[in-house]
C-alpha positions as CSV (number, residue, x, y, z in Angstrom):
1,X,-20.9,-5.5,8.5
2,X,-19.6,-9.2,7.6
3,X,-19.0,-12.0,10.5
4,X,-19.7,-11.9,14.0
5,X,-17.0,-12.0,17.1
6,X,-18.0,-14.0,20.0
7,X,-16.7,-12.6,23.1
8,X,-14.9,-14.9,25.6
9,X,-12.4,-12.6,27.1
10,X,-9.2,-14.0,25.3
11,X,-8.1,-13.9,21.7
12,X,-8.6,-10.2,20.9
13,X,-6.0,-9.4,18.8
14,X,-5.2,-5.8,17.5
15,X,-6.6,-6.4,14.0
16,X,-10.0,-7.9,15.1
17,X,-10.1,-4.6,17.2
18,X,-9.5,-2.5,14.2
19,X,-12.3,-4.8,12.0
20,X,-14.9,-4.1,15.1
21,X,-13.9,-0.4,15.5
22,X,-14.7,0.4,11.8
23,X,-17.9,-1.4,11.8
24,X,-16.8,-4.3,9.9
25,X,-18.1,-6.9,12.1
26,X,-20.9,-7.6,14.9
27,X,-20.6,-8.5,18.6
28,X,-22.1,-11.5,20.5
29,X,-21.1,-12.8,24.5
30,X,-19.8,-16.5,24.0
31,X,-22.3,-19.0,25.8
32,X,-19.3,-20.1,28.3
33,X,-18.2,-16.0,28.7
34,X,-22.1,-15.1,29.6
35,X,-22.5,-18.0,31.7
36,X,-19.5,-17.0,33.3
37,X,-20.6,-13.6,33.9
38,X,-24.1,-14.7,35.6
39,X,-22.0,-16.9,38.1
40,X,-19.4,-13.9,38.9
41,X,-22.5,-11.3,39.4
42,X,-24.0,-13.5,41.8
43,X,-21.2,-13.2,43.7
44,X,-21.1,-9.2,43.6
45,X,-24.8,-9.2,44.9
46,X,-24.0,-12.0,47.7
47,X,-21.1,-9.3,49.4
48,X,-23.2,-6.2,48.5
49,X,-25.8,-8.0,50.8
50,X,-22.7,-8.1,53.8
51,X,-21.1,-6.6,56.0
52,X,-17.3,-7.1,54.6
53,X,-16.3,-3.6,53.4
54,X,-15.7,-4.1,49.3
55,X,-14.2,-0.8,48.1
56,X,-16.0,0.9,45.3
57,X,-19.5,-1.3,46.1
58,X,-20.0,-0.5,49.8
59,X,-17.4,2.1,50.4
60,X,-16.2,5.4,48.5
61,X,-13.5,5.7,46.3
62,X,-10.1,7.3,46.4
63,X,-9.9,9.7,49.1
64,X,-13.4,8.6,50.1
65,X,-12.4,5.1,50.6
66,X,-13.4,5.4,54.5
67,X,-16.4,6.3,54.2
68,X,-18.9,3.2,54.5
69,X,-22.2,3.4,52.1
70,X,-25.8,2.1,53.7
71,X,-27.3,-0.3,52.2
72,X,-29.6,1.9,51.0
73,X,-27.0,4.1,49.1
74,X,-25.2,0.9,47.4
75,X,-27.1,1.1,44.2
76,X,-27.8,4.9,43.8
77,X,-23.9,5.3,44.3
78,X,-22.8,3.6,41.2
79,X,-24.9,6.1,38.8
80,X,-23.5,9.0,41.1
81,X,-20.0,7.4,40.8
82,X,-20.5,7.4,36.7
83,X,-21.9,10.8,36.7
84,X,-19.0,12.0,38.7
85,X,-16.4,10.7,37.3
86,X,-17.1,12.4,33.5
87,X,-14.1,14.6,33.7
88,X,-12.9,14.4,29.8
89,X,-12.5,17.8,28.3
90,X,-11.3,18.5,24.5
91,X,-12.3,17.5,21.2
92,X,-13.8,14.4,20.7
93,X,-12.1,10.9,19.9
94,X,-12.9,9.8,16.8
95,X,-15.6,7.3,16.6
96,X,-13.5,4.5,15.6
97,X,-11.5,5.1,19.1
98,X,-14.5,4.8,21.2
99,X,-15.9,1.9,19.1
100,X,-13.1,0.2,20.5
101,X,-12.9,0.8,24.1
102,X,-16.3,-0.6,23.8
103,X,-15.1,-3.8,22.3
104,X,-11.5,-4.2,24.5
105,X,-14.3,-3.2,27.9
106,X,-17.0,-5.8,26.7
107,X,-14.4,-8.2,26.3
108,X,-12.5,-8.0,29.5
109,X,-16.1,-7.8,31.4
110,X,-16.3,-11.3,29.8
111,X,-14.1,-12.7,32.0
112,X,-16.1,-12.3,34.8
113,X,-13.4,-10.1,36.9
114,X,-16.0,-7.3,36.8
115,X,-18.9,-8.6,38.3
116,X,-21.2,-6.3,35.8
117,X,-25.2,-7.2,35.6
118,X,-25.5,-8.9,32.6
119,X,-28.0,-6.4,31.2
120,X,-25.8,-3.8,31.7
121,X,-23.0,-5.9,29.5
122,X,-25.6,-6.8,27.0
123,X,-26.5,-2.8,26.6
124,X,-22.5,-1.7,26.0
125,X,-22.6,-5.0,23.2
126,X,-25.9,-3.6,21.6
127,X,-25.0,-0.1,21.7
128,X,-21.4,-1.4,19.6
129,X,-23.6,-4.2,16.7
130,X,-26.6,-1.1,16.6
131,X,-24.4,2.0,16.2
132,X,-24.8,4.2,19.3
133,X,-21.3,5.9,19.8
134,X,-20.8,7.7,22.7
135,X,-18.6,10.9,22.6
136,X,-15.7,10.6,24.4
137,X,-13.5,14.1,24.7
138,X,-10.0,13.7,24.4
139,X,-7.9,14.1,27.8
140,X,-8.7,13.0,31.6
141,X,-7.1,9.8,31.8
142,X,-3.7,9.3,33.0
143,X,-3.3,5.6,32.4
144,X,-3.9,4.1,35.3
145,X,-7.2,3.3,35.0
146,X,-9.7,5.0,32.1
147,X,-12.3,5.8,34.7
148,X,-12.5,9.8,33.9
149,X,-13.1,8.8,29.8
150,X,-15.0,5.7,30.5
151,X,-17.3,7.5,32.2
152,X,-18.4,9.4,29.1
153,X,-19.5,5.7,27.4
154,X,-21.1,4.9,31.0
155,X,-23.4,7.5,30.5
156,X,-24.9,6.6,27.5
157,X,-25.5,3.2,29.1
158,X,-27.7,4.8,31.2
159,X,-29.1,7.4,28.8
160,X,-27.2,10.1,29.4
161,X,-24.8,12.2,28.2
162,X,-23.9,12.6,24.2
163,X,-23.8,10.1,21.5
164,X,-23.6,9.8,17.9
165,X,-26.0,7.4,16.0
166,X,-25.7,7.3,11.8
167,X,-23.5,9.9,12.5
168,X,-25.4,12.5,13.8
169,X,-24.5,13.7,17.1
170,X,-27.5,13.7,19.8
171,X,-28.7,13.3,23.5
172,X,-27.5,9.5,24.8
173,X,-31.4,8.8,25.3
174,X,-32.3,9.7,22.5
175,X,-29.8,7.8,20.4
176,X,-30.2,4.8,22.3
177,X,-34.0,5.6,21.4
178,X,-33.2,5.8,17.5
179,X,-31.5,2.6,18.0
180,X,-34.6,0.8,19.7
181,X,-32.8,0.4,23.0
182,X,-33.5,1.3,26.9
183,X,-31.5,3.2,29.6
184,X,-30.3,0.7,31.4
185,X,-30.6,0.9,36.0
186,X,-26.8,0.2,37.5
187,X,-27.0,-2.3,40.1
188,X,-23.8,-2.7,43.0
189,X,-20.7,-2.1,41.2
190,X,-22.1,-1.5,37.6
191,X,-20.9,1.7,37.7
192,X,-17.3,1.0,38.6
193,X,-17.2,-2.2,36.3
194,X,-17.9,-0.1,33.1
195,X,-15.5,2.8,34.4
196,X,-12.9,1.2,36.6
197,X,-10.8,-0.4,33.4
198,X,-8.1,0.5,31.0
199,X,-10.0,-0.4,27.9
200,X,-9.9,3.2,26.5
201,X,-6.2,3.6,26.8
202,X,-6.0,-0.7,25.4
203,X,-7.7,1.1,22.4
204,X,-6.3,4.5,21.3
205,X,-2.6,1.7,21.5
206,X,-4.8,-0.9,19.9
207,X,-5.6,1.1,16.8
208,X,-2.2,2.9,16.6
209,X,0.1,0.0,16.5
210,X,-2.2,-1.9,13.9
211,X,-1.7,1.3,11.8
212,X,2.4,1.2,13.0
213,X,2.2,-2.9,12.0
214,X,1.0,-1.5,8.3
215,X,3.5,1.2,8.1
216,X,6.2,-1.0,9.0
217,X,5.5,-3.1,6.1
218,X,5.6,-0.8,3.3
219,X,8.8,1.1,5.0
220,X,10.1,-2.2,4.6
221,X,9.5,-2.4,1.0
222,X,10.0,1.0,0.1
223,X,13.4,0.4,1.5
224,X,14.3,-2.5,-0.8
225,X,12.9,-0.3,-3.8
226,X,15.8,2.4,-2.8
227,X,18.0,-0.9,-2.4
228,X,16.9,-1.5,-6.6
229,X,17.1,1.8,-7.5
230,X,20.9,2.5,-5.9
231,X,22.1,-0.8,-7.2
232,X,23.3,-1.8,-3.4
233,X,24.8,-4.9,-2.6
234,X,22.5,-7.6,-1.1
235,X,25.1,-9.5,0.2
236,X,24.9,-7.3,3.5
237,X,21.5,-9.7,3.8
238,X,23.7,-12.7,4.1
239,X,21.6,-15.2,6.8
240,X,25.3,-16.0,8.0
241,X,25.7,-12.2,9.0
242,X,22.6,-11.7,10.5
243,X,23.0,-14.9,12.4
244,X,26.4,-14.1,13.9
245,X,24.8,-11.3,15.5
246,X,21.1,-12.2,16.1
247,X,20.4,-8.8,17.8
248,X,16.8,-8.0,18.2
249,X,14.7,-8.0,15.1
250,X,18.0,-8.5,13.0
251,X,17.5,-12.3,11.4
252,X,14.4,-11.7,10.7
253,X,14.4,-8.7,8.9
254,X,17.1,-10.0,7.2
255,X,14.7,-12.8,6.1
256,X,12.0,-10.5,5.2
257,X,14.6,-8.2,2.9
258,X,16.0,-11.5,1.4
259,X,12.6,-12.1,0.5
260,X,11.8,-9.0,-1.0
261,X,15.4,-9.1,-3.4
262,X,14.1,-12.8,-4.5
263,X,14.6,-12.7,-8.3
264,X,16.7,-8.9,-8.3
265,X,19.4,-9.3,-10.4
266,X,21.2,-7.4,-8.4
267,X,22.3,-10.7,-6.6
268,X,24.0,-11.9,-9.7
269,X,27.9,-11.1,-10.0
270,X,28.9,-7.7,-10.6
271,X,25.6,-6.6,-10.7
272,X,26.1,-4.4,-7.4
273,X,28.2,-1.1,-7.7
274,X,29.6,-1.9,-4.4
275,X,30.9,-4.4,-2.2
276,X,29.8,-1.7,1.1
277,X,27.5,0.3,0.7
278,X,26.4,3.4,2.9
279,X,24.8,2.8,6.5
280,X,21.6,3.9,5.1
281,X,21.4,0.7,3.2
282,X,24.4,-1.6,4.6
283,X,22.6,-1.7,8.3
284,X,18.6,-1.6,7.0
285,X,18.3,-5.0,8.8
286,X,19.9,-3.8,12.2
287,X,17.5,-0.7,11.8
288,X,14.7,-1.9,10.9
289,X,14.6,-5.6,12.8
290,X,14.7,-3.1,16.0
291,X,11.7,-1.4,14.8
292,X,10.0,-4.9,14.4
293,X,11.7,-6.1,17.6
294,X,9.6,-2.9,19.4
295,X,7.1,-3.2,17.8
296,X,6.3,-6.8,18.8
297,X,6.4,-6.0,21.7
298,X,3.9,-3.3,22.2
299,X,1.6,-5.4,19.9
300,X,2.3,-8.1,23.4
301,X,1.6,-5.7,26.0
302,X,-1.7,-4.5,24.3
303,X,-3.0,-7.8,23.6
304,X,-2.2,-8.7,26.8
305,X,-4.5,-5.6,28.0
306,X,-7.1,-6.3,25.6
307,X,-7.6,-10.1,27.2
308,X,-7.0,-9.3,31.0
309,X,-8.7,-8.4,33.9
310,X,-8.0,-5.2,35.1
311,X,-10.3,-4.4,37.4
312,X,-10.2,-2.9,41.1
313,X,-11.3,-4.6,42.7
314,X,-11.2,-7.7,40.7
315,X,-13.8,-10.6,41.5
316,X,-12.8,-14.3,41.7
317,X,-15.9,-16.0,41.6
318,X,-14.5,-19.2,42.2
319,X,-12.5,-18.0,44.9
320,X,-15.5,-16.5,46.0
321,X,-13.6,-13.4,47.0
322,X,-13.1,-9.5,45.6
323,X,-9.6,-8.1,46.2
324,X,-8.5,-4.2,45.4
325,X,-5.9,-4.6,42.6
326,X,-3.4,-2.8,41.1
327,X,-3.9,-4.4,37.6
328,X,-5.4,-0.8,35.6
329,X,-1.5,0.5,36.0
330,X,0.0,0.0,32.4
331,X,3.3,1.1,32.8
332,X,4.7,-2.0,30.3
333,X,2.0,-0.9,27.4
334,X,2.9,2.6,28.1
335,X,7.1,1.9,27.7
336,X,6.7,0.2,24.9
337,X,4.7,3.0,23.1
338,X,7.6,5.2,23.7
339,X,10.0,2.3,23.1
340,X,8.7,1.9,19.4
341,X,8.6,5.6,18.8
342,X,11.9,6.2,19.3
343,X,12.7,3.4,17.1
344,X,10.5,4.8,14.3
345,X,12.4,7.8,14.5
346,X,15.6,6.2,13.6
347,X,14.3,4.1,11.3
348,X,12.8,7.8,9.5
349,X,15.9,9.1,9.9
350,X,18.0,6.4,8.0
351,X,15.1,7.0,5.6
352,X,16.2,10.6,4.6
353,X,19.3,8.9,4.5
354,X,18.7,7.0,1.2
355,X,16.2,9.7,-0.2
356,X,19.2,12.2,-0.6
357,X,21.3,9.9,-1.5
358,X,19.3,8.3,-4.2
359,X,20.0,12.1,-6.0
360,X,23.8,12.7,-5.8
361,X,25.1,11.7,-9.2
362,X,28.4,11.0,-7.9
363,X,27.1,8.1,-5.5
364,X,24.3,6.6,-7.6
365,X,25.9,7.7,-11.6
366,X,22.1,8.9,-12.3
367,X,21.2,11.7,-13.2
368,X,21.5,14.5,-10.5
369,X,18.2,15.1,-8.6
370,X,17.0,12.1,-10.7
371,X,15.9,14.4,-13.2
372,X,16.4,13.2,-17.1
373,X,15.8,16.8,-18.2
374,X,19.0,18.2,-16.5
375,X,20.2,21.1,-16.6
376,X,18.3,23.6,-14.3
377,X,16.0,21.2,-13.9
378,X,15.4,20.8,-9.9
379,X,13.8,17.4,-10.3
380,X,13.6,15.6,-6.7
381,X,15.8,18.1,-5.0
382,X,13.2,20.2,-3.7
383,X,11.4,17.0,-1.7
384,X,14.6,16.8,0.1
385,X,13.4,19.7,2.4
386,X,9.9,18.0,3.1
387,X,12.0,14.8,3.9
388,X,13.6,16.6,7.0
389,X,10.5,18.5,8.0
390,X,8.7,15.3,7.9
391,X,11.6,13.7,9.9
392,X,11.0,16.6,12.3
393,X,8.3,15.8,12.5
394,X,8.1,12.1,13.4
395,X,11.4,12.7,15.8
396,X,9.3,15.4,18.0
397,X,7.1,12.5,18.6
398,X,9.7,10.3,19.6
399,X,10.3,11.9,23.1
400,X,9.2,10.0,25.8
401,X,5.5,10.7,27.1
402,X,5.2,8.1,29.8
403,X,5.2,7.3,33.8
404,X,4.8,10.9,35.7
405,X,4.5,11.2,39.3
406,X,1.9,13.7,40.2
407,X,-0.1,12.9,43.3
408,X,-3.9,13.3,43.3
409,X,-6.7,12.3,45.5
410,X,-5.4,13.4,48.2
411,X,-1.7,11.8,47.1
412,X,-3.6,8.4,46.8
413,X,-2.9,8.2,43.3
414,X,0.6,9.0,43.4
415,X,1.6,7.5,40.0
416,X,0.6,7.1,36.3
417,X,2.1,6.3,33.3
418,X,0.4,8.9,30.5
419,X,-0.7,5.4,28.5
420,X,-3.3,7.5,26.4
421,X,-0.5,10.1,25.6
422,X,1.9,7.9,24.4
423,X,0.0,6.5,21.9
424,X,-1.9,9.4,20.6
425,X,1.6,10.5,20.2
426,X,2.3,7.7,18.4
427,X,-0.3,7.8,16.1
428,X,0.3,11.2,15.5
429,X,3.9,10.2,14.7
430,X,2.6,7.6,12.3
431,X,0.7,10.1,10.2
432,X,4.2,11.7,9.6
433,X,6.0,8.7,9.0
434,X,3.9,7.5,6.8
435,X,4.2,10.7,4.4
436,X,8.0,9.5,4.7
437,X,7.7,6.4,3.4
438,X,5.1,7.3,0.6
439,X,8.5,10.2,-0.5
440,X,10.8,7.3,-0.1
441,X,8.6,5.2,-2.7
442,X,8.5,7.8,-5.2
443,X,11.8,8.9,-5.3
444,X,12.9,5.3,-5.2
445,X,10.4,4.6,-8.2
446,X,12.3,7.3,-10.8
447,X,15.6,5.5,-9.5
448,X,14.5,2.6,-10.9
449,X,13.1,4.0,-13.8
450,X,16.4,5.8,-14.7
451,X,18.9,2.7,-13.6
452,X,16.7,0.2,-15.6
453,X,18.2,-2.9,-13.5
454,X,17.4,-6.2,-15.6
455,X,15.3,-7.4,-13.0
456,X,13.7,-5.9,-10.1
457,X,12.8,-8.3,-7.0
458,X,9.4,-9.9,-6.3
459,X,9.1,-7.4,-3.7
460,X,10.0,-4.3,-5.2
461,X,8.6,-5.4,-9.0
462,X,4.9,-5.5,-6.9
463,X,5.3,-1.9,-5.7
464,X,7.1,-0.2,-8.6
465,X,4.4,-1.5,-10.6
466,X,1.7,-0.1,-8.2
467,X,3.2,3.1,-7.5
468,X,3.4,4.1,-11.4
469,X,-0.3,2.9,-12.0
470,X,-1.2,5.8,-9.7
471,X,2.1,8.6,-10.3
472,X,3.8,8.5,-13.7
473,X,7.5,8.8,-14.4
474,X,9.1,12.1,-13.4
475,X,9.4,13.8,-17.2
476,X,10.1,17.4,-16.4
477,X,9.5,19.6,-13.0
478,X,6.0,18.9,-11.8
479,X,4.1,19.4,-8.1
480,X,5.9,16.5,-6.0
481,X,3.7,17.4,-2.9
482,X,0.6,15.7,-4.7
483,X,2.4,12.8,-6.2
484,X,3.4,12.1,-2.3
485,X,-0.4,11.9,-1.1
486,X,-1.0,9.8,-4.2
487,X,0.6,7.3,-3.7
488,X,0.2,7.2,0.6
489,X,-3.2,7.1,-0.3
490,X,-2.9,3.3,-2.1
491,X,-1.3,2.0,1.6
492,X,-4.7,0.6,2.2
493,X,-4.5,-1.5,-1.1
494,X,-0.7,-2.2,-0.7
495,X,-0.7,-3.4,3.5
């Protein structure tokens, strides 16, 4: 692990979430976060001590919410409540997932709204900086509140259900055990405060639009190496265009493709074929500055998750008050997911746009199917079908997943916006899309190979040059398929 993140409750962005998730850094509490904590906890114990009813730490949940707890019942109630509530059924999330649930749940406990013990907050931190993974199964939150799924990472706390510790899956005591730690005893509203959250569904969207941040990039600049290798006309990038119409995402991706061109010599006179080009290519900066435009936004509504307090009910220590909130309900996060996939699918779909193009002969005046064996030589044409089914692939994902009304609890819970769906969805969408882009680079590659420009952009001379250190020139028919996975597999080195 390198560097340590101290936790304050703000400043969580989606790529320190990704660093923590993958092990890549340690955890501490922030001397202002834990002394916040301590002053919001003496609170919780000052009303568990009254006779005010404060639902979820001397009342019942949901349907339950009448029914008073005794004194007596306060603190056995939160490790019945946890116990309970572990309703996940499926595979498990991947480790990474969990890892950061942990992190986006420690932080937002940070900012006090939760009331938690601090041992009990100092027992998720260790569990993250020492290894101890809980398993998580994949489906039983709806998105308005992770409780059902937290409660799988709750039990560990408390040494029991499942974990995995240097990757071997085990008891929760007994990993916690390996790890030199204790089963920790939940105290008034410990149980809610880990459970009662949206950190779970803050991660799985966490991790997915990092990954949809990468993608974006290279689909950018696997776009402006089809741009190279069709000879289009970078005129259409014009900063006067762009700004007569500053739709969303439009200047700026015009920026970034201006960028990319810097030093093509396809900006010097004649040099294009055209003066307009087709869609696929005359409107990548409409297209794609959309796909930015959602993206942004997701990236906002997550961060904004990942640095809130979502709570219910949420503690104001200064106030010295504890409200029921509606706070857990992530209907934004949860449009924008679907939001962003839709605009991924038409940014894919102008994609196959320029693949087959890039292989008529009577557009391009290259060789057909960019093959310089000709004849029967199928070259790229083949990869056309995988194009589509990839395309099918990323455009299934695209349909909206989000905001169902089913009521449960006894029609107390009358409303939820599917958060965890729509961005496992997502990422599954990515894994498509990025398949896409990898074709898109290859094919693009032999273009430029075969039309020999005098100079290729700053942009696309970087990834030409990567993308034939790994795949060599297309010679005569060869497996394609391969050649694909090749080259997606240098997107770690290229984002």
């Amino acid at each position: 692990m390198t560097g340590t993140l101290a936790l304050t409750g703000s400043g969580l962005d989606i790529a320190t979430l990704d660093r923590v998730a993958r092990g890549n850094a340690q955890v501490r509490l922030a001397p202002e976060a834990s002394a916040r904590v301590k002053a919001a906890r003496a609170v919780v114990e000052k009303f568990a001590a009254g006779e005010r009813p404060i639902y979820g730490l001397n009342t019942g949940l949901g349907a339950n919410l009448k029914h008073r707890l005794s004194p007596e019942e306060i603190t056995a109630f939160q490790t019945q409540f946890v116990v309970g509530r572990a309703i996940g059924v499926g595979e498990s999330l991947p480790a990474a997932t969990v890892r950061a649930a942990m992190l986006a749940r420690a932080n937002a406990m940070a900012l006090g709204g939760a009331g938690v013990s601090p041992a009990v907050l100092d027992q998720l931190i260790e569990m993250l900086n020492r290894g101890v993974t809980p398993v998580v199964p994949r489906w039983g939150s709806i998105g308005a509140g992770d409780l059902g799924l937290l409660a799988h990472i709750a039990l560990v706390v408390i040494g029991r259900g499942e974990a995995s510790f240097r990757g071997m899956a085990m008891p929760g005591f007994y990993a916690l055990e390996q790890a030199g730690l204790e089963p920790v005893v939940l105290g008034p509203k410990d149980g809610l405060a880990l459970c009662n959250a949206n950190a779970l569904s803050a991660a799985i969207a966490g991790l997915a639009l990092k990954r949809a941040r990468d993608v974006l990039g290279l689909a950018d600049r696997a776009a402006v190496l089809s741009f190279e290798g069709y000879g289009a006309n970078p005129a259409i990038f014009d900063a006067r265009l762009a700004s007569a119409r500053p739709a969303a995402g439009q200047v700026a991706s015009a920026a970034t493709f201006r960028a990319l061109l810097e030093g093509s010599s396809l900006a010097e006179p004649g040099a294009a074929r055209s003066i307009q080009d087709a869609l696929s290519f005359r409107c990548l900066s409409q297209v794609h500055g959309v796909a930015h435009d959602a993206l942004d936004r997701a990236i906002q509504a997550c961060e904004l998750e990942l640095n809130s307090a979502a709570e219910n009910p949420l503690l104001m220590a200064e106030d010295n008050e504890m409200l029921s909130s509606g706070n857990f309900h992530l209907g934004a996060l949860s449009l924008a997911g679907d939001a962003l996939a839709m605009a991924l699918a038409n940014l894919a779909a102008m994609q196959v746009g320029r693949i087959v193009k890039l292989m008529q002969a009577e557009l391009t005046q290259l060789p057909r199917y960019l093959t310089p064996v000709g004849g029967a030589s199928a070259g790229f044409v083949p990869t056309q079908k995988t194009a589509v089914a990839l395309y099918g692939e990323v455009r299934r994902h695209a349909n909206p997943a989000g905001l169902d009304q089913f009521a449960v609890s006894e029609t107390v819970e009358d409303h939820s916006p599917q958060t965890p769906l729509v961005y496992a969805k997502l990422d599954d969408q990515l894994a498509a899309l990025e398949r896409l882009v990898a074709l898109e680079m290859l094919v693009a590659a032999q273009a430029v190979d075969l039309r020999q420009p005098a100079r290729l952009g700053e942009g696309a001379a970087t990834l030409h040059a990567a993308i034939r250190a790994a795949v060599p020139a297309l010679r005569e028919d060869r497996e394609n398929g391969p050649d694909v996975e090749r080259i997606r597999a240098l997107f770690a080195t290229l984002s």
